[in-house]
Every structure is written in C-alpha cells, then in structure tokens.
Residue, then its C-alpha position, 0 to 999 in steps of 0.5 A: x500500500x505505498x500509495x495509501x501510506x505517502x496519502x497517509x504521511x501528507x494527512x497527518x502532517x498537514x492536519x497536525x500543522x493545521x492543529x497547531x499541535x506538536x507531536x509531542x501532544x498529539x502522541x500523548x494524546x493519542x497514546x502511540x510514541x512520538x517516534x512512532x507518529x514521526x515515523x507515520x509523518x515520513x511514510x515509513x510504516x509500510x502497514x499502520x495498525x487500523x486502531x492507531x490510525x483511528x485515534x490519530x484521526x479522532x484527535x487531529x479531527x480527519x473525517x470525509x473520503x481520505x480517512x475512509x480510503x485509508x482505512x479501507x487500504x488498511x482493512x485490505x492488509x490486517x497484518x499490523x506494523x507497529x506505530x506504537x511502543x508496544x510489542x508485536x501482538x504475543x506469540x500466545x494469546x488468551x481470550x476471556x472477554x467471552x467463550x475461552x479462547x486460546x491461541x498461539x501464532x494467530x491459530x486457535x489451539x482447542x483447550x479440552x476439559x472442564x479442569x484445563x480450562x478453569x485453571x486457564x481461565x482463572x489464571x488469565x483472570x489473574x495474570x501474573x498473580x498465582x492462582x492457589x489449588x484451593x482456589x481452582x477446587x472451589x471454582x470447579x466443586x465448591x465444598x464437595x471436591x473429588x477424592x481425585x482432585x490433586x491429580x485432576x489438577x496436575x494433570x490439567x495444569x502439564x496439559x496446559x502448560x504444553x499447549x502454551x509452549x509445546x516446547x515445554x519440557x516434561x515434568x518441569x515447574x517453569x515456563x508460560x504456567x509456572x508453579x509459585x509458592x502459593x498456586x499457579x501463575x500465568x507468565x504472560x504480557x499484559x496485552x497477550x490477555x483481552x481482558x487486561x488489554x481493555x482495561x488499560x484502555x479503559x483506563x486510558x481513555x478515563x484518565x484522558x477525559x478526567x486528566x484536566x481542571x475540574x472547572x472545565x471540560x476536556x478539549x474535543x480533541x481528547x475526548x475524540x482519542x477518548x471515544x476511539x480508544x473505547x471503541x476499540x476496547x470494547x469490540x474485544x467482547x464477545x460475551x460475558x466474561x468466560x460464557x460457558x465455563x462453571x459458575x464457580x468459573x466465571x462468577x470470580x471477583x475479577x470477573x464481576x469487576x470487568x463486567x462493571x467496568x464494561x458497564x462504566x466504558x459503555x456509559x463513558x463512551x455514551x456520553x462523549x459520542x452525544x456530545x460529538x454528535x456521534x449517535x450510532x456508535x452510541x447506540x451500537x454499544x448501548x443496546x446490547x447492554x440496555x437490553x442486558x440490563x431493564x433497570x439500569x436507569x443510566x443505561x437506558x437514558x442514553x439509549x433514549x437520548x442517542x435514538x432522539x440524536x439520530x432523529x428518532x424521536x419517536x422510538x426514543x419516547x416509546x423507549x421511555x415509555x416501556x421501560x416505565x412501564x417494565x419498572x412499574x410492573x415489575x418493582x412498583x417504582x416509577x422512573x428515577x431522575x435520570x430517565x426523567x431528564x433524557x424525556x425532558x431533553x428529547x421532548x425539548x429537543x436538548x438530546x445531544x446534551x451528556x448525562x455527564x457533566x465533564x462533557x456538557x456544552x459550555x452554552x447549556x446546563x448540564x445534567x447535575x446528577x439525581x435528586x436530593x434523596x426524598x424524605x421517606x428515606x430513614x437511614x439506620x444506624x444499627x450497629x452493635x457498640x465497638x469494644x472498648x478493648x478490641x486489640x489486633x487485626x490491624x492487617x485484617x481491618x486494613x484490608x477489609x477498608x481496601x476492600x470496600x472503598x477502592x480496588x486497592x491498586x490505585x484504580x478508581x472504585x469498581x462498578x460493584x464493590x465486593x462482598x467482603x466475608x470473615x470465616x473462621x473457628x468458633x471464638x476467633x472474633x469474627x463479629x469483634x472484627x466486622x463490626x470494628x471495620x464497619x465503625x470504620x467505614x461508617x463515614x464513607x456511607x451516610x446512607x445508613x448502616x444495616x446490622x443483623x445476626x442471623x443466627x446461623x450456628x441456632x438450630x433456627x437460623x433468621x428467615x431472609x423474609x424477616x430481616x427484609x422486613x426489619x431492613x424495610x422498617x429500619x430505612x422508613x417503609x411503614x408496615x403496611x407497605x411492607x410487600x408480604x411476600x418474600x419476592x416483593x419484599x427483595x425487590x422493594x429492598x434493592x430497589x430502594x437500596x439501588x441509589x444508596x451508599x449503604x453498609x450492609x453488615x450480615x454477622x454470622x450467616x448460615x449458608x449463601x441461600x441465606x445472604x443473597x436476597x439481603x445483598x442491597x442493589x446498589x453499587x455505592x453498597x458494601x457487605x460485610x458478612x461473617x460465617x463459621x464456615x466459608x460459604x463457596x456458594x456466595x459468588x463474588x465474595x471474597x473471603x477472609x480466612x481468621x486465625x488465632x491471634x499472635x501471641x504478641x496480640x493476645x497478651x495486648x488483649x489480656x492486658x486489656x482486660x485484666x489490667x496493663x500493670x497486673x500482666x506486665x508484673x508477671x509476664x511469664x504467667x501471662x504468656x503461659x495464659x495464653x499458651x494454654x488458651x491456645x491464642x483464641x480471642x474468646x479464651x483469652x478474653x474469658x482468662x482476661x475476664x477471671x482475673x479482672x473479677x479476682x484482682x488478688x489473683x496471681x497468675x499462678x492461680x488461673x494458669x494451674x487448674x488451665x494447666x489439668x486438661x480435663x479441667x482447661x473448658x471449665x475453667x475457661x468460662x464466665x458469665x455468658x461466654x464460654x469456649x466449650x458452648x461456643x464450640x458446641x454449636x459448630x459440633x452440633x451441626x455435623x452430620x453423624x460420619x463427620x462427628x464420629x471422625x472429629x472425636x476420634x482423631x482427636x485422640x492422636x497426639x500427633x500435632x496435624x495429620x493426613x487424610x490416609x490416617x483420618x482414612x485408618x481411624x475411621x476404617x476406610x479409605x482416604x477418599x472416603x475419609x475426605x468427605x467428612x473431613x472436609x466437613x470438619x474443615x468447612x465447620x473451622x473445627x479442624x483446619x487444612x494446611x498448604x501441601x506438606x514436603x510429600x505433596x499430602x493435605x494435612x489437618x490439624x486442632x486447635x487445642x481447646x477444639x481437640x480438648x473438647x472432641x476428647x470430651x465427646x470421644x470419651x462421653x459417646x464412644x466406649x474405650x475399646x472404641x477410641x483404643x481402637x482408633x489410636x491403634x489404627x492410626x499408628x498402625x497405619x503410619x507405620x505401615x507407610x513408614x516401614x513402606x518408604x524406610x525401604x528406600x531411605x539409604x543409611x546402615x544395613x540393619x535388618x528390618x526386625x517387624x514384630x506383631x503390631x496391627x497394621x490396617x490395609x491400605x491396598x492403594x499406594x499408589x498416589x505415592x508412586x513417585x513420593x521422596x522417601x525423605x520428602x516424606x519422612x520430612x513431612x510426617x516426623x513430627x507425627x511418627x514421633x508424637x505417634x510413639x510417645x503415645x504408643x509407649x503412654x498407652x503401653x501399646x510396646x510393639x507399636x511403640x518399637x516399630x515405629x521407633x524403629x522406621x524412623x532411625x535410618x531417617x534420624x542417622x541420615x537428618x543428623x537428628x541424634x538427639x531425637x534419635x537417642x530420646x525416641x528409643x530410650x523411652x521405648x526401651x524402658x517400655x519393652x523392658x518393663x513389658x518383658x518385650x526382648x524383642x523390641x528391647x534388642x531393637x532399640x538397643x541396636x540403635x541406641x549402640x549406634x547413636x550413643x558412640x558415634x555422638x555426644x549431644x547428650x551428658x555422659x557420652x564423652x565419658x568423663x563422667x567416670x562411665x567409661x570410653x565410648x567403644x568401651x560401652x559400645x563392646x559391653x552394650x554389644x556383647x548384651x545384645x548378642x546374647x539377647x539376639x541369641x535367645x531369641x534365635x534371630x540370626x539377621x539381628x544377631x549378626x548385626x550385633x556380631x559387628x558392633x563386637x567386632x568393631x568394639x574388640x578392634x578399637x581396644x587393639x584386639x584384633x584377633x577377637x575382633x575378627x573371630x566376631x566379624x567372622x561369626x558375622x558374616x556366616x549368621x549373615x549369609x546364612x540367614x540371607x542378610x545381604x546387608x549384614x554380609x557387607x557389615x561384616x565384610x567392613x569389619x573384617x577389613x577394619x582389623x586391616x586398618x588397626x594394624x600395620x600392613x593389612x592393606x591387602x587383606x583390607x581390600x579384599x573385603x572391601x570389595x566384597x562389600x562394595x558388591x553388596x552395598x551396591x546390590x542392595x541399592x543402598x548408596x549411602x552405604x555404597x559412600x560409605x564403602x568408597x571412603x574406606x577403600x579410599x583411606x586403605x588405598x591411600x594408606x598403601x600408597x595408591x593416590x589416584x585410586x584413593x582420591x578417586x574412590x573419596x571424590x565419588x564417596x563425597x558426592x554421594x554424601x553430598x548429595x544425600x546431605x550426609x554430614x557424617x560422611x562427608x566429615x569423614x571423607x574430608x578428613x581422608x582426603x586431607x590426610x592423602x592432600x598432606x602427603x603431596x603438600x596440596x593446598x586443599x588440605x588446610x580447608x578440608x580439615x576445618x570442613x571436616x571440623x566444623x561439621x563435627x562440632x555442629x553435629x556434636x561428632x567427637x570421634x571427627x573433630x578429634x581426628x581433624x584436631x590431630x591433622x590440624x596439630x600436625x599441620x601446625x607443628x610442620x609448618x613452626x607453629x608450635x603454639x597452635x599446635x598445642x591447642x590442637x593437639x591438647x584438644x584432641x587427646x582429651x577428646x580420644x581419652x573419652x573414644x576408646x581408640x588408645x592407638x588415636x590417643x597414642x599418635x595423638x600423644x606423641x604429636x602433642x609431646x613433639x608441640x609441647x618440646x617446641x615451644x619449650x616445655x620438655x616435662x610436658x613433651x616427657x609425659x605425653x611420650x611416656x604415655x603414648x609409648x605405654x599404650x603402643x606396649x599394650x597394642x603389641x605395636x613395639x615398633x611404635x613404642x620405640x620410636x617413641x622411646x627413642x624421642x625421650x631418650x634423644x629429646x628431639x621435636x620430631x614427630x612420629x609419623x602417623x602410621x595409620x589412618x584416622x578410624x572411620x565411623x563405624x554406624x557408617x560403615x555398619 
C-alpha cells in the first residue's frame, strides 16, 4: 500500500500543522510514541495498525473520503506494523472477554476439559498473580471436591502448560504456567490477555477525559482519542466474561469487576459520542447492554437520548415509555431522575446534551446528577457498640477498608464493590472484627448502616423474609407497605437500596441461600458478612480466612482486660495464659475476664487448674461466654460420619495429620475419609494446611477444639472404641513408614517387624513417585508424637516399630538427639513389658547413636562411665546374647559387628575378627545381604588397626562394595568408597584413593550426609598432606566444623590431630598445642588408645617446641605405654627413642584416622 501510506504521511502532517499541535501532544494524546507518529509523518510504516490510525484521526479531527480510503487500504492488509511502543501482538494469546479462547501464532489451539480450562481461565483472570489449588477446587466443586482432585489438577495444569509452549519440557515447574509458592501463575504480557488489554484502555481513555481542571471540560480533541480508544476496547467482547465455563468459573471477583467496568466504558463512551454528535456508535454499544440490563436507569437514558440524536424521536419516547412501564410492573417504582431528564431533553429537543457533566456544552446546563434523596428515606444506624478493648487485626481491618472503598491498586472504585466475608473457628472474633471495620467505614456511607445476626450456628437460623422486613422498617417503609411476600419484599429492598451508599453488615450467616436476597442493589453498597464456615456458594465474595491471634496480640488483649500493670508484673504467667488458651480471642478474653473479677489473683492461680486438661473448658468460662458452648454449636451441626471422625482423631497426639490416617481411624479409605473431613474443615473445627514436603493435605486442632472432641470421644464412644482408633492410626503410619524406610539409604540393619496391627491400605499408589525423605520430612513430627503415645498407652510393639522406621531417617537428618530420646523411652517400655524383642531393637540403635555422638551428658565419658567403644563392646556383647535367645540370626549378626568393631578399637584384633567372622556366616546364612557387607567392613577394619593389612583390607572391601551396591543402598555404597579410599591411600595408591573419596563425597553430598562427608574430608586431607596440596588446610576445618555442629567427637578429634600436625610442620608450635591438647582429651573419652597414642606423641613433639620438655616427657611416656599394650613395639620405640634423644620430631602417623563405624555398619 505505498500509495495509501505517502496519502497517509501528507494527512497527518498537514492536519497536525493545521492543529497547531506538536507531536509531542498529539502522541500523548493519542497514546502511540512520538517516534512512532514521526515515523507515520515520513511514510515509513509500510502497514499502520487500523486502531492507531483511528485515534490519530479522532484527535487531529480527519473525517470525509481520505480517512475512509485509508482505512479501507488498511482493512485490505490486517497484518499490523507497529506505530506504537508496544510489542508485536504475543506469540500466545488468551481470550476471556467471552467463550475461552486460546491461541498461539494467530491459530486457535482447542483447550479440552472442564479442569484445563478453569485453571486457564482463572489464571488469565489473574495474570501474573498465582492462582492457589484451593482456589481452582472451589471454582470447579465448591465444598464437595473429588477424592481425585490433586491429580485432576496436575494433570490439567502439564496439559496446559504444553499447549502454551509445546516446547515445554516434561515434568518441569517453569515456563508460560509456572508453579509459585502459593498456586499457579500465568507468565504472560499484559496485552497477550483481552481482558487486561481493555482495561488499560479503559483506563486510558478515563484518565484522558478526567486528566484536566475540574472547572472545565476536556478539549474535543481528547475526548475524540477518548471515544476511539473505547471503541476499540470494547469490540474485544464477545460475551460475558468466560460464557460457558462453571459458575464457580466465571462468577470470580475479577470477573464481576470487568463486567462493571464494561458497564462504566459503555456509559463513558455514551456520553462523549452525544456530545460529538456521534449517535450510532452510541447506540451500537448501548443496546446490547440496555437490553442486558431493564433497570439500569443510566443505561437506558442514553439509549433514549442517542435514538432522539439520530432523529428518532419517536422510538426514543416509546423507549421511555416501556421501560416505565417494565419498572412499574415489575418493582412498583416509577422512573428515577435520570430517565426523567433524557424525556425532558428529547421532548425539548436538548438530546445531544451528556448525562455527564465533564462533557456538557459550555452554552447549556448540564445534567447535575439525581435528586436530593426524598424524605421517606430513614437511614439506620444499627450497629452493635465497638469494644472498648478490641486489640489486633490491624492487617485484617486494613484490608477489609481496601476492600470496600477502592480496588486497592490505585484504580478508581469498581462498578460493584465486593462482598467482603470473615470465616473462621468458633471464638476467633469474627463479629469483634466486622463490626470494628464497619465503625470504620461508617463515614464513607451516610446512607445508613444495616446490622443483623442471623443466627446461623441456632438450630433456627433468621428467615431472609424477616430481616427484609426489619431492613424495610429500619430505612422508613411503614408496615403496611411492607410487600408480604418474600419476592416483593427483595425487590422493594434493592430497589430502594439501588441509589444508596449503604453498609450492609450480615454477622454470622448460615449458608449463601441465606445472604443473597439481603445483598442491597446498589453499587455505592458494601457487605460485610461473617460465617463459621466459608460459604463457596456466595459468588463474588471474597473471603477472609481468621486465625488465632499472635501471641504478641493476645497478651495486648489480656492486658486489656485484666489490667496493663497486673500482666506486665508477671509476664511469664501471662504468656503461659495464653499458651494454654491456645491464642483464641474468646479464651483469652474469658482468662482476661477471671482475673479482672479476682484482682488478688496471681497468675499462678488461673494458669494451674488451665494447666489439668480435663479441667482447661471449665475453667475457661464466665458469665455468658464460654469456649466449650461456643464450640458446641459448630459440633452440633455435623452430620453423624463427620462427628464420629472429629472425636476420634482427636485422640492422636500427633500435632496435624493426613487424610490416609483420618482414612485408618475411621476404617476406610482416604477418599472416603475426605468427605467428612472436609466437613470438619468447612465447620473451622479442624483446619487444612498448604501441601506438606510429600505433596499430602494435612489437618490439624486447635487445642481447646481437640480438648473438647476428647470430651465427646470419651462421653459417646466406649474405650475399646477410641483404643481402637489410636491403634489404627499408628498402625497405619507405620505401615507407610516401614513402606518408604525401604528406600531411605543409611546402615544395613535388618528390618526386625514384630506383631503390631497394621490396617490395609491396598492403594499406594498416589505415592508412586513420593521422596522417601520428602516424606519422612513431612510426617516426623507425627511418627514421633505417634510413639510417645504408643509407649503412654503401653501399646510396646507399636511403640518399637515405629521407633524403629524412623532411625535410618534420624542417622541420615543428623537428628541424634531425637534419635537417642525416641528409643530410650521405648526401651524402658519393652523392658518393663518383658518385650526382648523390641528391647534388642532399640538397643541396636541406641549402640549406634550413643558412640558415634555426644549431644547428650555422659557420652564423652568423663563422667567416670567409661570410653565410648568401651560401652559400645559391653552394650554389644548384651545384645548378642539377647539376639541369641531369641534365635534371630539377621539381628544377631548385626550385633556380631558392633563386637567386632568394639574388640578392634581396644587393639584386639584377633577377637575382633573371630566376631566379624561369626558375622558374616549368621549373615549369609540367614540371607542378610546387608549384614554380609557389615561384616565384610569389619573384617577389613582389623586391616586398618594394624600395620600392613592393606591387602587383606581390600579384599573385603570389595566384597562389600558388591553388596552395598546390590542392595541399592548408596549411602552405604559412600560409605564403602571412603574406606577403600583411606586403605588405598594408606598403601600408597593416590589416584585410586582420591578417586574412590571424590565419588564417596558426592554421594554424601548429595544425600546431605554430614557424617560422611566429615569423614571423607578428613581422608582426603590426610592423602592432600602427603603431596603438600593446598586443599588440605580447608578440608580439615570442613571436616571440623561439621563435627562440632553435629556434636561428632570421634571427627573433630581426628581433624584436631591433622590440624596439630599441620601446625607443628609448618613452626607453629603454639597452635599446635591447642590442637593437639584438644584432641587427646577428646580420644581419652573414644576408646581408640592407638588415636590417643599418635595423638600423644604429636602433642609431646608441640609441647618440646615451644619449650616445655616435662610436658613433651609425659605425653611420650604415655603414648609409648599404650603402643606396649597394642603389641605395636615398633611404635613404642620410636617413641622411646624421642625421650631418650629429646628431639621435636614427630612420629609419623602410621595409620589412618578410624572411620565411623554406624557408617560403615
């Protein structure tokens, strides 16, 4: 079209000039760059956007045969060339502004499915914003989801995210749909998505026509660009907003507002074609909605006053007439001030005249608005009386006011305001909080404000018909003219609300059947709703999930009931007040209350007869208010499944739990479980958390709430009934903790499962691709909670199995201490019941945990009890002896090697491998691969305790290296490496040591095993010694740090001998005597008297250098007694040769530093 564009250019430049307008202004008008319009002025844009071109044209004010011509020549070439500073239209597109449209390169791309195409549509409603999972479940089921619903949702969303970019990998997070932390987020441009395009448009538009001096008008320029920009915008709906979709769907917040913001676009764009004597298109977008919308009265008065414009006077008066007759008929209301004014204009022939009167001609009056409101206009104040005492919930009040007097973002208010609705447990302060908003927002509605409760925890919630009719009352209509049908009564009531700014407060509703024929009609309305549960079906609320408060905030409330000086007198008290009250608003103001009543009172008074479960509700009551009836009410209302539930899971002791373990308590599947679970949820007697680490819901009490379900369990359901309960549910934890305890790599134990019931549950198969630790991570809070209870309830086979599946977890976490604190107690258990069994089984691991770490007081034996493997060898041979009573192989093997490592750390190398030995036959004998490869270590541990065995070592270790690798268990496979890598090393072999560490290293590493990677840091410093690498010095204190942090004493004294003897060869003598000190203390305690001894002789060499030789005589003598009894004389004289010769030079360290032995078990 080069002939069309150099017309073009000429225009443009010739009608700017005749402006008088810079390109400056006309692109600011217009809203395309200013190197955009002077590219357009040069002809260099081949094919111009039809749209820019409009705008231009409005605002330089070009009509006639050129405008035309030129735009027919751009119609001929739809392929838009840029003008303006946007991007090229997205490669993907997605349409809302109707049927749900998708599309990528131009071409529609067919979305299939209700659950793709609800996650596609609230996505693009929310574009850059996540879209929570919880948010999709109730657009798409409300408060009846599927048991499938996690997978439909997941599925849908990879669907999506492929057909958005079919490059898309498999299985990633990222790209155009992404995972955020709390839901899904569509990554698109602003414009790829129709909505959101209109409303910049829009928003432009209104800002062109409001951007001047309130005194004046806008210039005919800017509302020319004004009514061309919206007429754009507007054409890019096609419907409502995601027609088709399910109501949940399309009734979204966002939604709504579009569909108001529309209805505003139209009346602007009304108003500005009447004063540009531009009729049609005036009429093109108002009948549509006119049609839409019978009541609108501003809708319909500039339909009326745009038919007069075009010269149908006519039609315009009939027009008026049949929407008078429509509101008559239909609301008994004759028309209203604005539909007044457009007859009157039509009949005096004014009918170009704007409703609008930013838009009026400056030699006629404009339209002023409505009427002064009439007199029988009553406006109500019921509001209950704010507490005096209120404390908290700045957050919540600040967004509530958001909520109803803006969006929140800066935009003009929307068409409608949102109803704004408050959910949460009993005594959470709902109605505290509305009504303390609603103080606030009184002033910004001096129409009136409305209050009801409407009962709905009663067993006879209020009528919607009956409050109408007490609305009615109270805003002036006397009681005969009260309709007396429900119907009429609702409508009178919108219709008299229609023109209002009106706060319409609906405290503690049943059910959205109940509040939608209370909702008022007008758009300068707000709602303020409160419910025990969260009424999905409400469409168009937005809702407010309420909490207890922070503990900060409850002491500020009891200190507001009780008295400033009686709180911060004993503030430990207090704190332990609101502990034990949970933080719930109503407990702590009851708490508050008592003490108010007894000013004598210590705080020691209330909180011990609080601290006695069985008497917390009793005492947690005052005057009227009281936790146990306020809980009460929401019980009540439960079906039978879902109260049976609440009272029975109650009896966990577990802080939250999954729907599988409700599934177990009630004896049926999770899916079935989930229905009265989510009752329970709905009803804020129990509460639903985020996803835990294995993808799992997880519910959780609060504590007063599980005190009183305790109280029904214990008055409706016999014992054996709750006993049962408990025992289901730790049996079902248990079979899934044994289920992934399977795949937790760690030390080779045998699995010895004693006779607790265990609960079918057949399918699995949701965790097909769960982490074992992911899930271990999610549920250790449980399981410990879960043996604790099973060990206060004398359930012993439960207890030490339980205990049992969670140690390869412990030693992998580093969770020593929980660890040690989990199998002492079940110990004492199986010890008191008799139960050998599990009794050998804990002591297993507790052997384990004892040595290798010293978290806990008297484990690094300077309490007189004795050097660590020293225990270990005592403890072990106990053991043995308890496997064989009871004639367990597998459990007797492992034992066998704790001996073996025991007899070898006191230099009893022959022992030690007779031990080892026995090992490994009971082993392969009961067909323990994981025992064979323990033994196999053992045996190869005899090598590395005495000078030379290196072969022998080997030989072993590469048969266990067969068998940890068989097994799958890649932390013993690291474990393996790092020995061979140390023997090898030893023998002098550097590039296969190095090799077998570096790869031990990355398993460790990536299983986040402090443990070993202490301990192979610490090999490799000692091979990166011997050639005088530089790494060494960073590895040690690696290898240090580690083993302080994880209170690992046999590592940090290794690493303190390296770091001694690093410092002594290169002259610093001092901190070489501060390593080494240290590092004998810590071996005196180990029971490694070879360690002790290398150590001894490095420190005595130290103590020589810096000058004190009686400290250098002493350590010697030491050190060469105890390389006597080890039958090591070679050692022995060297070190002899030291003291007779006096000199600094230090023994070098013939054998490497011990490995771990739970490691390398």
């Amino acid at each position: 079209m080069t002939e069309p564009v150099e017309q073009l250019a000429t225009l443009l430049r010739k009608a700017r000039v005749q402006a008088g307008l810079s390109q400056d202004e006309v692109a600011r008008v217009s809203g395309l760059s200013v190197r955009g319009l002077r590219d357009l002025e040069r002809g260099r844009v081949r094919k111009p956007r039809e749209e820019s071109l409009r705008r231009l044209f409005a605002v330089l004010g070009i009509h006639g045969s050129d405008r035309e011509r030129i735009l027919a020549s751009v119609a001929q070439h739809p392929r838009p060339a840029l003008a303006e500073q946007t991007s090229p239209l997205p490669s993907v597109t997605v349409d809302v502004l109707g049927a749900l449209t998708l599309c990528r390169d131009g071409a529609e791309v067919p979305v299939s499915g209700s659950v793709p195409r609800a996650v596609l549509g609230l996505a693009a409603l929310r574009l850059g914003r996540p879209v929570s999972r919880e948010e999709i479940v109730d657009a798409l089921w409300g408060d009846r989801p599927p048991a499938t619903w996690v997978s439909q949702v997941h599925t849908a969303v990879g669907q999506l995210r492929r057909l958005l970019d079919p490059q898309h990998a498999r299985g990633s997070r990222t790209g155009r749909l992404a995972l955020a932390r709390t839901g899904y987020v569509l990554d698109l441009e602003a414009d790829a998505v129709d909505l959101h395009r209109f409303s910049r448009r829009f928003q432009g538009a209104r800002a062109g026509v409001d951007g001047g001096a309130r005194d004046e008008p806008p210039s005919e320029v800017a509302m020319e660009a004004a009514l061309v920009t919206l007429d754009v915008a507007l054409r890019d709906w096609r419907g409502p907003v995601l027609s088709g979709e399910p109501v949940g769907v399309r009734d979204q917040p966002v939604a709504l507002a579009a569909a108001g913001q529309r209805l505003e676009a139209v009346l602007l764009l009304a108003d500005l074609a009447l004063r540009l004597r531009r009729a049609d298109l005036a009429i093109e977008h108002l009948g549509p909605l006119a049609r839409a919308e019978p009541y609108h009265e501003g809708l319909q008065a500039r339909l009326i006053l745009a038919l007069a414009a075009r010269g149908e006077q006519a039609a315009a008066l009939e027009s008026f007439a049949a929407v008078r007759r429509q509101l008559v008929t239909d609301l008994g209301i004759e028309p209203g001030p604005q539909l007044r004014y457009a007859q009157t204009l039509v009949l005096d022939g004014e009918h170009t005249r704007s409703l609008d009167p930013r838009f009026a001609d400056s030699s006629t009056e404009a339209y002023r608005g409505p009427e002064p409101v009439q007199d029988d206009w009553t406006a109500p104040r019921m509001l209950p009386v704010d507490l005096p005492d209120y404390t908290g919930r700045d957050h919540e009040l600040s967004l509530i006011t958001d909520l109803l007097t803006c969006t929140g973002d800066g935009a003009a208010p929307p068409a409608r305001r949102p109803v704004v609705a408050v959910a949460g447990m009993a005594g959470v302060g709902k109605t505290a909080l509305i009504v303390r908003a609603a103080h606030r927002l009184a002033p910004a509605h001096p129409d009136g404000l409305l209050y009801v409760n409407l009962r709905g925890a009663d067993d006879a919630p209020l009528r919607p018909a009956d409050v109408l009719a007490r609305f009615l009352r109270a805003t002036g209509v006397n009681g005969p003219a009260i309709p007396q049908d429900a119907a009429s009564r609702e409508d009178m009531y919108r219709s008299r609300t229609a023109q209002r700014r009106l706060l319409v407060v609906l405290d503690n509703a049943s059910s959205a059947a109940q509040l939608r024929p209370l909702l008022p009609g007008g758009t300068g309305c707000s709602v303020l709703v409160s419910a025990r549960t969260r009424l999905s079906a409400l469409e168009g609320a937005r809702w407010i999930a309420l909490d207890v408060l922070p503990s900060e905030q409850s002491l500020a409330l009891l200190e507001r009931v009780a008295g400033h000086d009686r709180v911060h007198t004993d503030r430990a008290g207090a704190e332990e007040i609101i502990h034990l009250c949970g933080n719930l608003p109503l407990a702590v103001r009851i708490a508050g209350a008592r003490l108010a009543e007894h000013p004598r009172w210590p705080m020691s008074r209330l909180a011990a007869p609080l601290r006695q479960e069985r008497q917390r509700l009793d005492q947690l009551t005052v005057g009227d208010l009281a936790v146990r009836a306020s809980v009460e009410i929401s019980y009540r209302d439960l079906r039978p499944r879902a109260r049976q539930l609440f009272r029975l899971v109650s009896l966990l002791d577990s802080p939250d739990f999954p729907a599988r373990v409700a599934g177990a308590v009630l004896g049926t599947p999770a899916a079935e479980a989930l229905v009265p679970l989510t009752e329970l949820v709905d009803a804020n007697l129990v509460a639903e958390t985020d996803p835990d680490e294995a993808g799992q819901l997880r519910y959780r009490f609060h504590d007063l709430v599980r005190l009183y379900a305790r109280e029904r369990a214990e008055a409706e359901d016999g014992a054996e009934v709750t006993q049962t309960a408990v025992r289901r549910a730790l049996g079902a934890w248990l079979t899934l903790a044994e289920r992934f305890a399977r795949d937790v790599p760690g030390p080779c134990y045998a699995a010895l499962a004693g006779c607790a019931e265990r609960p079918d549950l057949a399918d699995l198969t949701d965790f097909a691709h769960v982490d074992p630790l992911r899930w271990f991570d999610a549920e250790q809070a449980a399981l410990r909670a879960g043996v604790l209870q099973a060990c206060r309830g004398g359930l012993d086979e439960l207890a030490y199995e339980l205990a049992g599946s969670l140690e390869k977890y412990f030693d992998l976490r580093g969770m020593y201490e929980e660890w040690r604190a989990t199998n002492e107690q079940v110990l004492r258990l199986c010890h008191a019941r008799g139960n050998v069994r599990g009794e050998a089984v804990m002591l297993r691991g507790l052997i384990d945990v004892r040595t290798w770490n010293t978290s806990h007081h008297g484990d690094d034996g300077r309490d007189g009890s004795g050097t660590a493997m020293g225990r270990m060898l005592t403890d072990a041979l106990r053991l043995a002896e308890m496997f064989e009573r009871l004639e367990e192989p597998r459990g007797r093997s492992d034992a066998e090697v704790a001996v073996a490592w025991g007899y070898c750390a006191a230099g009893e190398v022959d022992e030690g491998l007779r031990h080892a030995g026995r090992a490994l036959d009971l082993a392969a004998g009961a067909g323990h691969v994981g025992g064979v490869a323990r033994a196999q270590v053992a045996l190869a541990l005899a090598g590395h305790v005495t000078p030379g065995g290196g072969a022998r070592a080997l030989h072993h270790l590469e048969k266990a290296l067969v068998a940890a690798r068989a097994l799958g268990n890649a932390r013993y496979e690291a474990s393996v490496l790092q020995f061979l890598g140390m023997t090898y090393g030893a023998m002098g072999d550097a590039a296969r040591s190095g090799a077998c560490l570096d790869e031990s290293l990355a398993i460790s590493r990536r299983y986040s095993d402090r443990f070993t990677e202490a301990l192979t840091m610490l090999a490799l410093a000692r091979l990166h010694l011997t050639t005088a690498d530089p790494r060494a010095r960073s590895e040690i204190e690696t290898a240090l740090a580690l083993g302080r942090r994880f209170a690992m004493p046999h590592h940090v004294a290794g690493a303190l001998t390296l770091l001694g003897q690093q410092a002594l060869a290169s002259g610093d003598a001092p901190e070489a005597v501060a390593c080494l000190g240290e590092a004998v203390d810590l071996w005196r305690t180990r029971g490694w008297p070879r360690y002790l001894a290398e150590a001894l002789t490095a420190c005595g060499a130290a103590h020589r250098e810096v000058g004190d030789p009686e400290a250098a005589q002493r350590c010697w003598t030491e050190a060469a007694d105890l390389f006597t009894t080890l039958s090591d004389e070679e050692a022995a004289n060297q070190v002899r040769d030291l003291l007779t010769r006096g000199t600094a030079t230090p023994l070098a360290s013939p054998v490497a530093v011990p490995s771990s032995g739970h490691q390398l078990e």
